[in-house]
PQR file of N, CA, C, O and H, with PARSE charges and radii, in Angstrom:
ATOM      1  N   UNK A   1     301.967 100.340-133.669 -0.4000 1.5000
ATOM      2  CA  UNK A   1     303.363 100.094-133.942 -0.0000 2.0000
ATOM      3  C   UNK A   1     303.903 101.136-134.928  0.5500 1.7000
ATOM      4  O   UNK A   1     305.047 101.545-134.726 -0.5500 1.4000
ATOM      5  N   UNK A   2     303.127 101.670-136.097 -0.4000 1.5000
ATOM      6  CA  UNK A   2     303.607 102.611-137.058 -0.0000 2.0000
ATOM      7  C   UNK A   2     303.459 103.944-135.963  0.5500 1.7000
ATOM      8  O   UNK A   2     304.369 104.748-135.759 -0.5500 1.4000
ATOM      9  H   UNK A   2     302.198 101.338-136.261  0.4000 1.0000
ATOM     10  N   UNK A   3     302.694 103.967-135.595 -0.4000 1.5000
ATOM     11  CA  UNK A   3     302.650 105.352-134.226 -0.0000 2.0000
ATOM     12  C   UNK A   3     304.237 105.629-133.866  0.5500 1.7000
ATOM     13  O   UNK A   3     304.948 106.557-134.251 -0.5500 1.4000
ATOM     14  H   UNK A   3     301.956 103.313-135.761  0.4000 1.0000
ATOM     15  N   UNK A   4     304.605 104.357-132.875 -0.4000 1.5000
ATOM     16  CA  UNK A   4     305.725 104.145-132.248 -0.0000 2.0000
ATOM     17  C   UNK A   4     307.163 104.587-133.137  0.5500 1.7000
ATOM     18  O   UNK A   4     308.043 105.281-132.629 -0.5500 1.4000
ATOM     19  H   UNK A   4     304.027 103.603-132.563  0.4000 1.0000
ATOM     20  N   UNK A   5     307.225 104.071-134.503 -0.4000 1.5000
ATOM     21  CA  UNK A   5     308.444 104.213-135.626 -0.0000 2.0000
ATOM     22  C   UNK A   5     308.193 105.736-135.908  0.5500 1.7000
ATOM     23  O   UNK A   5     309.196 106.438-135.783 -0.5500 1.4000
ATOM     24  H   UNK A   5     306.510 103.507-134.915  0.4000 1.0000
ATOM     25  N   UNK A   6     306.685 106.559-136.374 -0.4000 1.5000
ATOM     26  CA  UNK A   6     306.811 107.810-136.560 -0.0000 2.0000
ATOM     27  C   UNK A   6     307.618 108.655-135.443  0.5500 1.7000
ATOM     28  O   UNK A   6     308.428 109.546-135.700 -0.5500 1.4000
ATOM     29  H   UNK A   6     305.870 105.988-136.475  0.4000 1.0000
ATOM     30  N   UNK A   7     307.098 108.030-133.639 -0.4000 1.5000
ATOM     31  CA  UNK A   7     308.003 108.890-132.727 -0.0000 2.0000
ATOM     32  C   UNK A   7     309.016 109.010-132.859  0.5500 1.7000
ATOM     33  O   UNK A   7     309.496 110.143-132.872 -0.5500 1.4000
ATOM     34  H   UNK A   7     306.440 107.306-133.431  0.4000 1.0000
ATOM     35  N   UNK A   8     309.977 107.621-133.051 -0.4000 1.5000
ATOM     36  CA  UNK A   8     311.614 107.658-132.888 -0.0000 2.0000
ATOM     37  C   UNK A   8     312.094 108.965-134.383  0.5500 1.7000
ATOM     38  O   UNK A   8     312.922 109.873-134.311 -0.5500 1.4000
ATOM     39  H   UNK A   8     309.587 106.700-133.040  0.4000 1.0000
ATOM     40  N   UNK A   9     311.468 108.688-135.246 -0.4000 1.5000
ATOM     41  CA  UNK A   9     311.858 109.453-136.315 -0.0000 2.0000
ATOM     42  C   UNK A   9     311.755 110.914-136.348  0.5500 1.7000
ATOM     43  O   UNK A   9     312.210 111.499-137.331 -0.5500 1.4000
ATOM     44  H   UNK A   9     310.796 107.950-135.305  0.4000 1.0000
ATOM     45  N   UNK A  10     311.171 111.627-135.323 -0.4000 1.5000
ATOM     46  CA  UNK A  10     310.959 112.655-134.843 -0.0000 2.0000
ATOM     47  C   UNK A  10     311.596 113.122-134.017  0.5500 1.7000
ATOM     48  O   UNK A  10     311.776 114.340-134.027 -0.5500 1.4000
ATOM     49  H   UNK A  10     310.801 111.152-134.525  0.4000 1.0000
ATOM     50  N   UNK A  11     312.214 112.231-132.917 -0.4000 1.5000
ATOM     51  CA  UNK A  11     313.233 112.473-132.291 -0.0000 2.0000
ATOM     52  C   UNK A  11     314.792 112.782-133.141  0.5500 1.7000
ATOM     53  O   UNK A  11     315.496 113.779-132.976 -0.5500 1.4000
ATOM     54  H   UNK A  11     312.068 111.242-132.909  0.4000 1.0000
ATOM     55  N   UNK A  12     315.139 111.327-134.307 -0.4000 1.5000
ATOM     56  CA  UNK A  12     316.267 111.684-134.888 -0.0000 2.0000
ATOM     57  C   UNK A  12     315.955 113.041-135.157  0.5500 1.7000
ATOM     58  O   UNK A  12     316.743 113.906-134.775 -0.5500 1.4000
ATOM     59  H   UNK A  12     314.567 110.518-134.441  0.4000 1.0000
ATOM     60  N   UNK A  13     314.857 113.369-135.795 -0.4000 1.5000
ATOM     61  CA  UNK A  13     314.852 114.757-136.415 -0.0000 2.0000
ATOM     62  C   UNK A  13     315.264 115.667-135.572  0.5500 1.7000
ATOM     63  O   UNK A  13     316.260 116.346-135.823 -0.5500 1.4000
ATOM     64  H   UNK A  13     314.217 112.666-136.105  0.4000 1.0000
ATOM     65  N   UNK A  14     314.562 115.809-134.465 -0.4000 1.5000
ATOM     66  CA  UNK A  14     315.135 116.992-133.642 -0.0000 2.0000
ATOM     67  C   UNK A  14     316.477 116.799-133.552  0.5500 1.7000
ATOM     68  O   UNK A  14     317.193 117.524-134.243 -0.5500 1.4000
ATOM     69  H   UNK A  14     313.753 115.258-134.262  0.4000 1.0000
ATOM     70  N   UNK A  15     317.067 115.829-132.722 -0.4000 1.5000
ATOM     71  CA  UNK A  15     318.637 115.596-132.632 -0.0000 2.0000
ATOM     72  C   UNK A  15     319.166 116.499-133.638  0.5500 1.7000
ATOM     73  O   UNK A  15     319.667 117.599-133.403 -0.5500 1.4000
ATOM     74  H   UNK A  15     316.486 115.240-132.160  0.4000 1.0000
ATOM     75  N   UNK A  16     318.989 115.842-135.019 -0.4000 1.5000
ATOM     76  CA  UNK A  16     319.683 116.286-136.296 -0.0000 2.0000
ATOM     77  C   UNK A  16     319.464 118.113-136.466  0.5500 1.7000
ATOM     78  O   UNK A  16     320.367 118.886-136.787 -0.5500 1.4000
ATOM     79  H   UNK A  16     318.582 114.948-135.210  0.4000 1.0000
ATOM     80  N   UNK A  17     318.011 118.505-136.150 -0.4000 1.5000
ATOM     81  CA  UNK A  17     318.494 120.283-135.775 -0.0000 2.0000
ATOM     82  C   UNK A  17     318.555 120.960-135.003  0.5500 1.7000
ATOM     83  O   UNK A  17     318.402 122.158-135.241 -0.5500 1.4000
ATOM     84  H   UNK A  17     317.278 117.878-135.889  0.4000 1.0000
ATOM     85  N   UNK A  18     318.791 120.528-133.799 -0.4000 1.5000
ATOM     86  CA  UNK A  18     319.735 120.878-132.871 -0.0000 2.0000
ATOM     87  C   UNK A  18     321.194 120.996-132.595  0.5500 1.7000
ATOM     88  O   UNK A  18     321.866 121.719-131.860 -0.5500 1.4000
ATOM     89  H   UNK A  18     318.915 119.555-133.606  0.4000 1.0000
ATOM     90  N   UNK A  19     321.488 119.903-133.556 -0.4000 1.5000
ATOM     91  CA  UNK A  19     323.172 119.364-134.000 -0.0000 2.0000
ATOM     92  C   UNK A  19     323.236 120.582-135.152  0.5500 1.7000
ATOM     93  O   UNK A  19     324.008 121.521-134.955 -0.5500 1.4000
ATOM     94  H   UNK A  19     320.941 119.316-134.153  0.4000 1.0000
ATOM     95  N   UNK A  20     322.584 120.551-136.098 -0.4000 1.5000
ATOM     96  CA  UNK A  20     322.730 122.204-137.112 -0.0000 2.0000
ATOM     97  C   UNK A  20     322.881 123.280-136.769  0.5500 1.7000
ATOM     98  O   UNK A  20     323.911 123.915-136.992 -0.5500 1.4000
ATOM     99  H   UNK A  20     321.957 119.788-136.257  0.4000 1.0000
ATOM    100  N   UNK A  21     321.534 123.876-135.932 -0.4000 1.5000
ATOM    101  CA  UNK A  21     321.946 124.557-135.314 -0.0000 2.0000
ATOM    102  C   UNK A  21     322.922 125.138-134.225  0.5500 1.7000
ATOM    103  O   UNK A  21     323.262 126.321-134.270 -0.5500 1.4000
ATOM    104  H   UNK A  21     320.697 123.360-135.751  0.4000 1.0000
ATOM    105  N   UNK A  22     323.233 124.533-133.534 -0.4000 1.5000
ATOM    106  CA  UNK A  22     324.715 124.570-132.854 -0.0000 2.0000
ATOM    107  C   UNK A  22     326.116 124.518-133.529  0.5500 1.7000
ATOM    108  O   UNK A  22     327.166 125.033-133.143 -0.5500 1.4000
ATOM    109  H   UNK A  22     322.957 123.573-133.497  0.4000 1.0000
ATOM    110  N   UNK A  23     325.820 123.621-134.848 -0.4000 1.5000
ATOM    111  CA  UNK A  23     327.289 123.842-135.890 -0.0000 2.0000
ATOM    112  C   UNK A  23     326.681 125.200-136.627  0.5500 1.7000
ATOM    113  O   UNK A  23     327.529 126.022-136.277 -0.5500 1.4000
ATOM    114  H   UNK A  23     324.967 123.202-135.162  0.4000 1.0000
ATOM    115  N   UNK A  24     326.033 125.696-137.175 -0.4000 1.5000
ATOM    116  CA  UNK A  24     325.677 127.368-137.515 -0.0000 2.0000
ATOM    117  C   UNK A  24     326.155 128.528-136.334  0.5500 1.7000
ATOM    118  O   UNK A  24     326.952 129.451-136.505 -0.5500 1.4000
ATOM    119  H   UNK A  24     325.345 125.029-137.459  0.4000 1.0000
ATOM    120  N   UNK A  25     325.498 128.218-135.236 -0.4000 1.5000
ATOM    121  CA  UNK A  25     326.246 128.978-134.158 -0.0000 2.0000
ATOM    122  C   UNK A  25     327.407 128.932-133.843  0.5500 1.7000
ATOM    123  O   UNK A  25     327.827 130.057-133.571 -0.5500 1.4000
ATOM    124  H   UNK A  25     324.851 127.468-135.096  0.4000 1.0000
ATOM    125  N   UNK A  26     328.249 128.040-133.733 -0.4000 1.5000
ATOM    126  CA  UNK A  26     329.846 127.733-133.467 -0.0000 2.0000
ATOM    127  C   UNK A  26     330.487 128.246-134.627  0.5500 1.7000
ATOM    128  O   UNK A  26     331.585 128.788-134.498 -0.5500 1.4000
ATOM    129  H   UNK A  26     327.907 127.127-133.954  0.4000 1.0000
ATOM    130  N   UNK A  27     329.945 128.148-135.755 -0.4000 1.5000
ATOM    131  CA  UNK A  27     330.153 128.861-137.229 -0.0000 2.0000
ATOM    132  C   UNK A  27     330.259 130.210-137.364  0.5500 1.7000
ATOM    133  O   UNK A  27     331.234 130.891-137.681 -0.5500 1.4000
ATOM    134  H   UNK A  27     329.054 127.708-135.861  0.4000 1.0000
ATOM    135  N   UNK A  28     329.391 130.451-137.150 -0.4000 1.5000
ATOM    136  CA  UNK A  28     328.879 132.098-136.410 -0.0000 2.0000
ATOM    137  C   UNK A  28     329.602 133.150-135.637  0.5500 1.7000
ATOM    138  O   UNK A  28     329.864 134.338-135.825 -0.5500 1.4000
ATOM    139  H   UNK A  28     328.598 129.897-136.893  0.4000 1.0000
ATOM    140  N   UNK A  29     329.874 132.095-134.508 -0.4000 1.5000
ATOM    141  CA  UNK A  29     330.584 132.591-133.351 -0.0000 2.0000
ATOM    142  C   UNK A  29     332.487 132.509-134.012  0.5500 1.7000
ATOM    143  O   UNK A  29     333.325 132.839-133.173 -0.5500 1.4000
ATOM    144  H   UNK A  29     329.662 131.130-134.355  0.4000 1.0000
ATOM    145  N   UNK A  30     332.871 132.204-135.037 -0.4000 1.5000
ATOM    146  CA  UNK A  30     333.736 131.817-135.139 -0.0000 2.0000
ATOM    147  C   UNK A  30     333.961 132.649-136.239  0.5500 1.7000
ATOM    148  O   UNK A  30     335.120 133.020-136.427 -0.5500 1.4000
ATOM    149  H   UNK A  30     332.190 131.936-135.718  0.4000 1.0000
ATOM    150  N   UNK A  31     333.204 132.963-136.897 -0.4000 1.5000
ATOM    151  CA  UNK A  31     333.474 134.108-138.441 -0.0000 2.0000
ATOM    152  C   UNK A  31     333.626 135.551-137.341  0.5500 1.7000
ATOM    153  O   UNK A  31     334.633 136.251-137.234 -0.5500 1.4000
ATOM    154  H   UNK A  31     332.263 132.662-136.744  0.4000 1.0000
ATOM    155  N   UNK A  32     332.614 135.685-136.771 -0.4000 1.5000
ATOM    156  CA  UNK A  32     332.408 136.854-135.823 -0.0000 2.0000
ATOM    157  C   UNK A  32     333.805 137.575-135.171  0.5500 1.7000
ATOM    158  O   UNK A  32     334.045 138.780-135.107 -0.5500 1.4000
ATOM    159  H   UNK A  32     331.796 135.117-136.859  0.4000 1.0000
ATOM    160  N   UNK A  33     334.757 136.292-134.650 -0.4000 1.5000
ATOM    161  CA  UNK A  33     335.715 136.424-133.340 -0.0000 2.0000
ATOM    162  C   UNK A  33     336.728 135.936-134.158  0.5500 1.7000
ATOM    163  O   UNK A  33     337.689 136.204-133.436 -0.5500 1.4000
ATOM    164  H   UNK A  33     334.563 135.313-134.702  0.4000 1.0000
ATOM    165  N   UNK A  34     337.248 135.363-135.236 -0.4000 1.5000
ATOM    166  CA  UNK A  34     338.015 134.647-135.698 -0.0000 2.0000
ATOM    167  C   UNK A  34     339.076 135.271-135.781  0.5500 1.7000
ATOM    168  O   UNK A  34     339.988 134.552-135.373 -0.5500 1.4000
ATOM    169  H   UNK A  34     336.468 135.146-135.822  0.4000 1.0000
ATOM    170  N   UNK A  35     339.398 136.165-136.074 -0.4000 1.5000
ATOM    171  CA  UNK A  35     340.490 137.236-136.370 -0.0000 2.0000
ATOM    172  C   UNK A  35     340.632 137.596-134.310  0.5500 1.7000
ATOM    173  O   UNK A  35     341.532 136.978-133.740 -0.5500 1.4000
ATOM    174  H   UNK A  35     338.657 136.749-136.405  0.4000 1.0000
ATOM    175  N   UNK A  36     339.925 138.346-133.623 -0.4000 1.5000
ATOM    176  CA  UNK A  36     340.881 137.932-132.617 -0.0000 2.0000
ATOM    177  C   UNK A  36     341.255 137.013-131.775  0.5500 1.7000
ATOM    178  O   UNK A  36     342.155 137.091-130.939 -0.5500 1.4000
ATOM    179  H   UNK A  36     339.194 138.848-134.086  0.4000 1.0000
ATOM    180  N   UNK A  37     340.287 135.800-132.085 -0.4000 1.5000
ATOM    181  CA  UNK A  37     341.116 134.456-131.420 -0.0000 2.0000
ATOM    182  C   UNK A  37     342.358 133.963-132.366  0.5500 1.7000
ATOM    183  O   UNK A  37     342.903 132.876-132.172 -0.5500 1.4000
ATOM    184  H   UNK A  37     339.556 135.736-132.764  0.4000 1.0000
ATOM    185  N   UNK A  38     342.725 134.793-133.328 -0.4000 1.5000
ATOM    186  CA  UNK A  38     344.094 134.436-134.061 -0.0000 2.0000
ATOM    187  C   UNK A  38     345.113 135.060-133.366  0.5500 1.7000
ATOM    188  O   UNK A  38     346.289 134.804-133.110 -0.5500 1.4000
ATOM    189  H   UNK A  38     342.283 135.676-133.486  0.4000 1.0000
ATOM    190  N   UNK A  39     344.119 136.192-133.071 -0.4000 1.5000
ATOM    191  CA  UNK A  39     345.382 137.164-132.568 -0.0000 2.0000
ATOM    192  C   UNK A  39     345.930 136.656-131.126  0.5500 1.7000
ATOM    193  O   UNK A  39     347.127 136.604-130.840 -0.5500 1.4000
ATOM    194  H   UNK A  39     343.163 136.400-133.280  0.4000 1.0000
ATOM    195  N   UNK A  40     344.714 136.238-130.142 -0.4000 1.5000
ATOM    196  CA  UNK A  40     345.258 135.555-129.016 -0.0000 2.0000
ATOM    197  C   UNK A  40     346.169 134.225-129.290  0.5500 1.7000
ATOM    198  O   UNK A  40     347.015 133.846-128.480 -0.5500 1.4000
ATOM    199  H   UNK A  40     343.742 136.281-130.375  0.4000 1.0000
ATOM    200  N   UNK A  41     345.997 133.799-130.083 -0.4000 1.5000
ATOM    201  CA  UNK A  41     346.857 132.838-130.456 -0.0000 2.0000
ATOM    202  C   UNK A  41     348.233 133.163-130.839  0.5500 1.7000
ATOM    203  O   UNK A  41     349.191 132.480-130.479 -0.5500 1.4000
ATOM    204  H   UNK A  41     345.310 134.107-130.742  0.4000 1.0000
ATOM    205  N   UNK A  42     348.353 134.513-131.781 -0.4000 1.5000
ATOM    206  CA  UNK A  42     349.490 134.773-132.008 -0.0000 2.0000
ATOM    207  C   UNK A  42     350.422 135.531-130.630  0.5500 1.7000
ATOM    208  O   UNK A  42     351.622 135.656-130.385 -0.5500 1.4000
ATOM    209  H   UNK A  42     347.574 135.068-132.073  0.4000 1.0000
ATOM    210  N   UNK A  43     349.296 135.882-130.020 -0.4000 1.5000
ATOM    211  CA  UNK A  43     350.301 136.311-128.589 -0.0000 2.0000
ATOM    212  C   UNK A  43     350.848 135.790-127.919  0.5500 1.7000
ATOM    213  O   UNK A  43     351.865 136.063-127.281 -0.5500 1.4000
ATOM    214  H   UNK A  43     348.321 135.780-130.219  0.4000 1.0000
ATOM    215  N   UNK A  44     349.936 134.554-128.005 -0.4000 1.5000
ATOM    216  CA  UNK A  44     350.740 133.381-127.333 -0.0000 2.0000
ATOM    217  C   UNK A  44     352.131 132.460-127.536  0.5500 1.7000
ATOM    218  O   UNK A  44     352.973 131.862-126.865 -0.5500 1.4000
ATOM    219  H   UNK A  44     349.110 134.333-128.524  0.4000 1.0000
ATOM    220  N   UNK A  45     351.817 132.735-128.798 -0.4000 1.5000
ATOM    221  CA  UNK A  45     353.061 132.042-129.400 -0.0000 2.0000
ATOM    222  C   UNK A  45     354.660 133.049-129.707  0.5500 1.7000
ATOM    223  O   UNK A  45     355.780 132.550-129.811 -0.5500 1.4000
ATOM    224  H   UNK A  45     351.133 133.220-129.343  0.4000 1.0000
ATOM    225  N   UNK A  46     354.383 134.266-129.782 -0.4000 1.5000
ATOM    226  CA  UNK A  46     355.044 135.391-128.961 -0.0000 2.0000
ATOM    227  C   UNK A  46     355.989 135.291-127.837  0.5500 1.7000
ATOM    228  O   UNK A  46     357.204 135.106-127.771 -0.5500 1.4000
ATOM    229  H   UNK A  46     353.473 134.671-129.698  0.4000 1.0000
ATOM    230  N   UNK A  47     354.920 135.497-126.854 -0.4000 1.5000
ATOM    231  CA  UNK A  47     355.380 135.382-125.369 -0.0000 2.0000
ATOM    232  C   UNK A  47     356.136 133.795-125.413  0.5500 1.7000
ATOM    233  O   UNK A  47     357.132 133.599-124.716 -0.5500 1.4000
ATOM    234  H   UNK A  47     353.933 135.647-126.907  0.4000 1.0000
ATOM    235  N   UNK A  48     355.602 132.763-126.242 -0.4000 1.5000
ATOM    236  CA  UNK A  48     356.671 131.679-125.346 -0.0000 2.0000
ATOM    237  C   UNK A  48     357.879 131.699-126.128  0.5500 1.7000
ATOM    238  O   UNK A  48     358.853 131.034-125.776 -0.5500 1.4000
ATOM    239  H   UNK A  48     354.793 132.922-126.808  0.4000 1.0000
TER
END
């Protein structure tokens, strides 16, 4: 039964850095590009 409680807790774990890692990457991806997804934004708001 303590077997069984160590698995699930191993699982949250992964969940939890997989969920990090993907908010670091989206983070990432977003410092990287940020300035011209402003700029597409500002074109947009331009044109309408």
């Amino acid at each position: 039964m303590f077997y069984l409680h160590l698995n699930r807790g191993q699982g949250l774990v992964e969940y939890a850095l997989l969920l990090v890692f993907i908010a670091l990457l989206v983070l990432i991806i977003l410092t990287l590009l940020g300035t011209q997804i402003g700029q597409v934004f500002s074109n947009i708001i331009i044109a309408i």
